[in-house]
C-alpha positions in Angstrom: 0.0 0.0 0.0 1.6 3.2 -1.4 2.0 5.8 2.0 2.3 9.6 1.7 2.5 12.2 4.2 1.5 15.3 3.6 3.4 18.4 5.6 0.6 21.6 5.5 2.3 24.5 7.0 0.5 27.1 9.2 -2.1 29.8 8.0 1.1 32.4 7.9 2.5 30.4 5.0 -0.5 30.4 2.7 -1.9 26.9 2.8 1.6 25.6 0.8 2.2 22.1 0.8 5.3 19.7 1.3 4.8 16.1 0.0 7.4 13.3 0.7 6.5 10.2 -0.7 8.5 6.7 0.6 10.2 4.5 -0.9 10.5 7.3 -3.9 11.1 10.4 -1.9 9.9 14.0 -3.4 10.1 16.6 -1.8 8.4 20.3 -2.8 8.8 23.3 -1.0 7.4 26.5 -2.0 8.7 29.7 -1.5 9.5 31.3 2.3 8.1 28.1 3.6 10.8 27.3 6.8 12.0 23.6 6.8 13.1 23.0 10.4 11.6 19.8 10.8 12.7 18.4 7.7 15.4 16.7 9.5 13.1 14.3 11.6 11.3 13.7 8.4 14.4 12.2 6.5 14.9 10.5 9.8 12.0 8.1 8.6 13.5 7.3 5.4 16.1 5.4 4.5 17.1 6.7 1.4 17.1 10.3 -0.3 16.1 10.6 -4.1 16.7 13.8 -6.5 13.8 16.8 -5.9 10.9 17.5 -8.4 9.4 21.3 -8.3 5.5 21.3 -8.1 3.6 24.0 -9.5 4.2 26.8 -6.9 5.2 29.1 -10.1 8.3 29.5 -11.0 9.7 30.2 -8.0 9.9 26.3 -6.4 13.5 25.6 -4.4 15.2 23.0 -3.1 15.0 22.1 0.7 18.4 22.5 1.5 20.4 23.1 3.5 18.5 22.0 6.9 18.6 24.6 9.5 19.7 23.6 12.5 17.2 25.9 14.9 13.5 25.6 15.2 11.9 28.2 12.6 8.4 27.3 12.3 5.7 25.0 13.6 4.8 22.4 10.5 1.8 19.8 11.1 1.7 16.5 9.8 -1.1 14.6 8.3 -1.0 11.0 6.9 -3.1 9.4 5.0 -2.8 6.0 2.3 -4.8 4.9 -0.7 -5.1 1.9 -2.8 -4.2 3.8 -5.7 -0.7 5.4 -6.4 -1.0 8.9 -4.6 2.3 10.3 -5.0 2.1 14.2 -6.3 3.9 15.7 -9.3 3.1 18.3 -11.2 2.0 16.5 -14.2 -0.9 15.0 -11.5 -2.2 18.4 -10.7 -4.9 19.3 -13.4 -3.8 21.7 -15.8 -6.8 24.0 -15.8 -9.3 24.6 -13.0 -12.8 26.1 -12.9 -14.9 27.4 -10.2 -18.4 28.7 -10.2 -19.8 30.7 -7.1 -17.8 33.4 -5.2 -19.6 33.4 -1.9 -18.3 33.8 1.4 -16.8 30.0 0.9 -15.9 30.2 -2.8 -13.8 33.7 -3.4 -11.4 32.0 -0.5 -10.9 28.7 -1.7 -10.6 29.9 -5.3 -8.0 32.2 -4.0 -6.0 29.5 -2.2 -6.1 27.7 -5.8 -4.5 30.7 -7.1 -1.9 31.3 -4.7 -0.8 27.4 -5.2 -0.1 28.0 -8.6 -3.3 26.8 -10.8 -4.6 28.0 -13.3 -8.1 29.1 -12.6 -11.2 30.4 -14.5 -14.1 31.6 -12.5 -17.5 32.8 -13.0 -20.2 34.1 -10.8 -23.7 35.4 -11.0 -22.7 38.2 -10.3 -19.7 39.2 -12.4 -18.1 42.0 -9.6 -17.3 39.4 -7.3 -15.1 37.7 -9.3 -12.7 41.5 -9.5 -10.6 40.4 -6.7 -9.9 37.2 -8.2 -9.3 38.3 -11.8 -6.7 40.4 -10.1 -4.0 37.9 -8.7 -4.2 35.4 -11.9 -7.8 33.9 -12.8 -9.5 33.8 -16.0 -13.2 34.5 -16.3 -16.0 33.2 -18.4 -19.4 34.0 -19.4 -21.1 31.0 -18.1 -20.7 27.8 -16.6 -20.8 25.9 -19.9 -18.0 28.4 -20.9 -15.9 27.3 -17.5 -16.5 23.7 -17.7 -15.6 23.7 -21.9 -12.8 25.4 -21.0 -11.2 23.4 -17.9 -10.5 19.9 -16.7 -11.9 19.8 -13.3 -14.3 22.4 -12.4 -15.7 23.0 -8.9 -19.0 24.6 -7.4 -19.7 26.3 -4.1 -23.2 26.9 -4.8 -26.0 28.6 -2.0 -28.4 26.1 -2.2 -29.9 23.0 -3.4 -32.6 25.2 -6.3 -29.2 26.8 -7.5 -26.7 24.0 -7.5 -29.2 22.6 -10.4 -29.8 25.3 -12.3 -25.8 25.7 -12.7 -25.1 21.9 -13.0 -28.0 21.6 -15.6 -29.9 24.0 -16.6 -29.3 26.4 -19.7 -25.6 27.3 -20.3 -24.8 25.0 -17.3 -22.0 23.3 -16.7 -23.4 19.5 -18.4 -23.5 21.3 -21.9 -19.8 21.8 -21.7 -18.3 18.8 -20.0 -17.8 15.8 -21.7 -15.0 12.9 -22.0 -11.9 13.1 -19.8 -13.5 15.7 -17.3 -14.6 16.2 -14.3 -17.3 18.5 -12.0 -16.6 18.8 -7.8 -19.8 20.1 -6.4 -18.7 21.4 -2.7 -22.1 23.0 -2.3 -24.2 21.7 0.5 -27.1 19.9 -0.9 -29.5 17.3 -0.3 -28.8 13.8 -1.5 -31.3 13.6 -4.2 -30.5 17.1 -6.0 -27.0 15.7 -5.8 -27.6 12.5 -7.6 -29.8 14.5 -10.4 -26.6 16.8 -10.9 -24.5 13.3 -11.6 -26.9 12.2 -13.8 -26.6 14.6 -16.0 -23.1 15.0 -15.6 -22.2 11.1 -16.2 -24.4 11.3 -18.8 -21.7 13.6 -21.1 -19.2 11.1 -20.2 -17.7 12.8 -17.8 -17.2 12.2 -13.9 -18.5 13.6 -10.8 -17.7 14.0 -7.1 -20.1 15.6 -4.2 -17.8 17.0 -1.9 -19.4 19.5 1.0 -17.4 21.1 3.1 -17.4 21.2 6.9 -16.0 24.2 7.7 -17.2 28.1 7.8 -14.8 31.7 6.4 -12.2 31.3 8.5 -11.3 27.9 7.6 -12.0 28.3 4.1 -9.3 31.5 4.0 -7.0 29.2 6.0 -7.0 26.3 4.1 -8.7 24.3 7.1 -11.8 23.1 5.4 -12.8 19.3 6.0 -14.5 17.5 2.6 -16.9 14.7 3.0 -16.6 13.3 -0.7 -18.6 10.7 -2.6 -19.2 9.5 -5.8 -16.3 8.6 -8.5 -13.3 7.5 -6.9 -10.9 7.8 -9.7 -11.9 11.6 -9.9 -11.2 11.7 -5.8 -7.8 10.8 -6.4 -7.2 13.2 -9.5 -8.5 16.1 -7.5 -7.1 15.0 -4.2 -4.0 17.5 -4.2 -6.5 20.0 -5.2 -8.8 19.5 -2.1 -5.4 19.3 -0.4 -4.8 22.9 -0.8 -8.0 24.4 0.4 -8.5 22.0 2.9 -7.2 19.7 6.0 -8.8 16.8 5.7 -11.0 14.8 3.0 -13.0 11.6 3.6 -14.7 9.4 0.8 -17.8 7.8 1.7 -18.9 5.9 -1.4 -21.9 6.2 -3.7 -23.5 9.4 -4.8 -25.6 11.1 -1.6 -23.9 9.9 1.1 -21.0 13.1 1.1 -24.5 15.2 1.3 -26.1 13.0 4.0 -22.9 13.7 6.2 -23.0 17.1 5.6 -26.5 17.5 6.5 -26.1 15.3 9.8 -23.1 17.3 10.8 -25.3 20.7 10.2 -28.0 19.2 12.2 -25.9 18.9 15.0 -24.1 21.9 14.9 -27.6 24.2 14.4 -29.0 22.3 16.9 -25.8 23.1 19.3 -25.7 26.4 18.3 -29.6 26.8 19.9 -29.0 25.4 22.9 -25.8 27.7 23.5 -28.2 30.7 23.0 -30.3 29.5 26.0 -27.4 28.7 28.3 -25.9 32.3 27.8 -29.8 34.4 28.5 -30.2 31.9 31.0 -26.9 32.6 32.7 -27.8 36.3 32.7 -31.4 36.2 33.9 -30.2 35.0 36.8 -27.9 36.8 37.7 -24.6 35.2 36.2 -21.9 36.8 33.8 -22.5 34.6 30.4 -18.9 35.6 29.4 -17.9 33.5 32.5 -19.6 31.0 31.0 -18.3 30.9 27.9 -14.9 30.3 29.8 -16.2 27.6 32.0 -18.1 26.1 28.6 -14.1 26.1 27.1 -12.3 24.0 30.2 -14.8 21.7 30.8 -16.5 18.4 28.5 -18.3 20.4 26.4 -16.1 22.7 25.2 -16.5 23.2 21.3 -14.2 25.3 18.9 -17.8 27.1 18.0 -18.5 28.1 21.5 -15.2 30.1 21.7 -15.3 31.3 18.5 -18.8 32.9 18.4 -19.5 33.2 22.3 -17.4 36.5 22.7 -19.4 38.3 19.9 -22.4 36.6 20.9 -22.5 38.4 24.5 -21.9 41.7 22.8 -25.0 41.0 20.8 -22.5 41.3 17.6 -22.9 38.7 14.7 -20.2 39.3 12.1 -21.0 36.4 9.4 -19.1 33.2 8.8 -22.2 31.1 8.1 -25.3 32.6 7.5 -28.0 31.9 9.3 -30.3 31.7 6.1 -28.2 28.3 4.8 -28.1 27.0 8.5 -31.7 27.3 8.8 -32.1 25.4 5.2 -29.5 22.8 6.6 -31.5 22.0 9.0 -34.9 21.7 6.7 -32.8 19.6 4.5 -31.8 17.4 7.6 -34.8 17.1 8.4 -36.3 15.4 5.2 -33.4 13.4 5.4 -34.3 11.8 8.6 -38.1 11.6 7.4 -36.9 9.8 4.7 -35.9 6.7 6.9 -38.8 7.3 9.6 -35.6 8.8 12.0 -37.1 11.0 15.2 -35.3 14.2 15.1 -37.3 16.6 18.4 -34.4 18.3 18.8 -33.3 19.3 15.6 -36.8 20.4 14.4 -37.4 22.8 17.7 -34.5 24.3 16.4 -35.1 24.4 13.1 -38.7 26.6 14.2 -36.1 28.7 16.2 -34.2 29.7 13.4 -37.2 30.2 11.5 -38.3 33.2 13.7 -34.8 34.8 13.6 -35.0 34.7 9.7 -38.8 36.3 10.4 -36.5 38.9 12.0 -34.6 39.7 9.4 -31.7 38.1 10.3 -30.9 36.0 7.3 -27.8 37.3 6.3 -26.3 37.6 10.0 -23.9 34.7 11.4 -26.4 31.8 12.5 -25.2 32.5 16.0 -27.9 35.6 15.4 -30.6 32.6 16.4 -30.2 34.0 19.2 -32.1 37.2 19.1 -34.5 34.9 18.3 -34.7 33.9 21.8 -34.6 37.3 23.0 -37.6 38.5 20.9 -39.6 35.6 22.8 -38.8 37.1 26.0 -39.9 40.7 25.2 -43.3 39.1 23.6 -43.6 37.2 27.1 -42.7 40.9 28.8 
């Protein structure tokens, strides 16, 4: 079984990679990327083979010399495959595409970019994708244009009505993919809008992947995202570098709708989470107690969560700066919902929540971070008043 670890350097470096590959050893190493630790890495190999540059530009170096003094903190993350996953550039797709430049899409696009690919983008609305055009990407018309145009194109759509219409409605991306490509839907969708947008897909001849992301701005601008891929595993492997770059971890989960059905449960849960946070913290103040105490007591104790630190602070300070909207957590959790009625699957919790965030989008809080469900709660107690 072929073993490669991957070495992801910290946000500060710009999600660059290092691959090293055993028994054939290749190292990359982009530019200003520190190589402290490279030492302890040789120390697992026995033998040391010639260097390949990947595409970083034109600016890819060697590793050497090793310094001897700590510089950096790198992580490590293994993973193994059947298949022969060792990274050159000729394996990196030659031309990308990637439609919707949303909160999530402009930063994984960009962290495409700043690795070196080529990328074309396109966008509903044609302004968004300035920024973009700006460091390197090409832009099309439509997504027919992009998907003509590329090998591998990828979609961050809002929801399930507009992943469709650009998968396969007119000038969508099925009228211009075909033999040898493939399309990498990373919109959240439910399973059976997913399987309609293979269909038509597989039906040109070409391949397709589901691959939702776990993961809100920040990670997507850090490179941190988590991708819960299913469908054609040949095409996981091909774009496997690229979801590499934009994110930390990938898992493949088989046929067609079951990358959306994890997406979905993991949504539930963290909607669901996120509702009974915004309790704890009026609760804490209506009697009495300082809910920024709790938030620290929440973050030493069995509970703690990344989320609850994260959104806690602004919470208290009724601030809602927005990561996720609370519009697409609200649908998450409708969708999650038909997914569990689907196999007769009691969900009380999940659909109390679900109402909740229905009155804060009644609100008009749509567009705020779905920590906003709390003002939700609040309006309940000044009805009650």
């Amino acid at each position: 079984m072929a073993k490669t670890l991957l070495l992801k350097t910290t946000p500060n470096f710009s999600q660059h990679y290092l691959y090293l590959r055993h028994p054939s050893i290749i190292l990359y190493s982009p530019p200003n990327v520190k190589t402290s630790c490279f030492p302890q890495v040789m120390a697992m190999c026995s033998s040391f083979y010639p260097l390949l540059p990947i595409n970083f530009g034109n600016k890819a170096r060697p590793i050497f010399p090793f310094p001897t003094k700590p510089q950096s903190l790198v992580r490590f993350k293994a993973f193994s495959s059947q298949a022969d996953t060792s990274t050159t550039k000729d394996d990196i797709p030659a031309r990308i595409g990637f439609l919707g430049l949303g909160i999530m899409g402009s930063p994984m696009a960009q962290n495409l970019l700043k690795a070196g690919c080529d990328v074309t983008v396109w966008n509903r609305t044609k302004s968004k994708c300035d920024p973009l055009l700006s460091i390197g990407a090409k832009y099309k018309a439509s997504p027919e244009e992009v998907a003509a145009s590329c090998d591998i194109t990828f979609a961050m759509l809002a929801d399930p009505e507009c992943a469709a219409d650009v998968a396969c409605g007119k000038r969508g991306v099925a009228s211009g993919m075909g033999p040898g490509k493939g399309y990498v839907d990373v919109s959240t969708v439910d399973g059976d809008t997913s399987k309609l947008i293979c269909q038509h897909i597989k039906a040109t001849g070409a391949q397709f992947l589901e691959a939702p992301v776990s993961g809100s701005k920040k990670p997507a601008e850090d490179g941190q995202l988590i991708f819960l891929t299913a469908g054609d595993r040949s095409l996981y492997e091909v774009v496997g570098p690229l979801l590499d770059i934009m994110g930390k971890s990938r898992f493949y989960l088989g046929d067609v709708g079951n990358g959306a059905a994890m997406k979905l449960v993991v949504n539930m849960i963290m909607g669901s989470m996120m509702a009974s946070f915004s309790e704890g913290l009026l609760l804490s103040e209506k009697v009495g107690l300082d809910p920024s105490v709790l938030v620290e007591v929440i973050s030493q104790g069995a509970i703690s969560a990344p989320m609850y630190s994260m959104k806690g602070p602004s919470m208290v300070k009724s601030l809602y700066p927005t990561a996720f909207p609370l519009k697409h957590q609200q649908k998450d959790l409708r969708l999650a919902l038909g997914l569990a009625e689907s196999v007769s699957q009691s969900t009380p919790i999940a659909a109390a929540a679900n109402e909740l965030y229905k009155v804060a989008k009644s609100h008009g809080l749509s567009d705020d971070d779905f920590s906003a469900v709390i003002e939700a709660l609040k309006a309940r107690i000044q009805d009650k008043k």
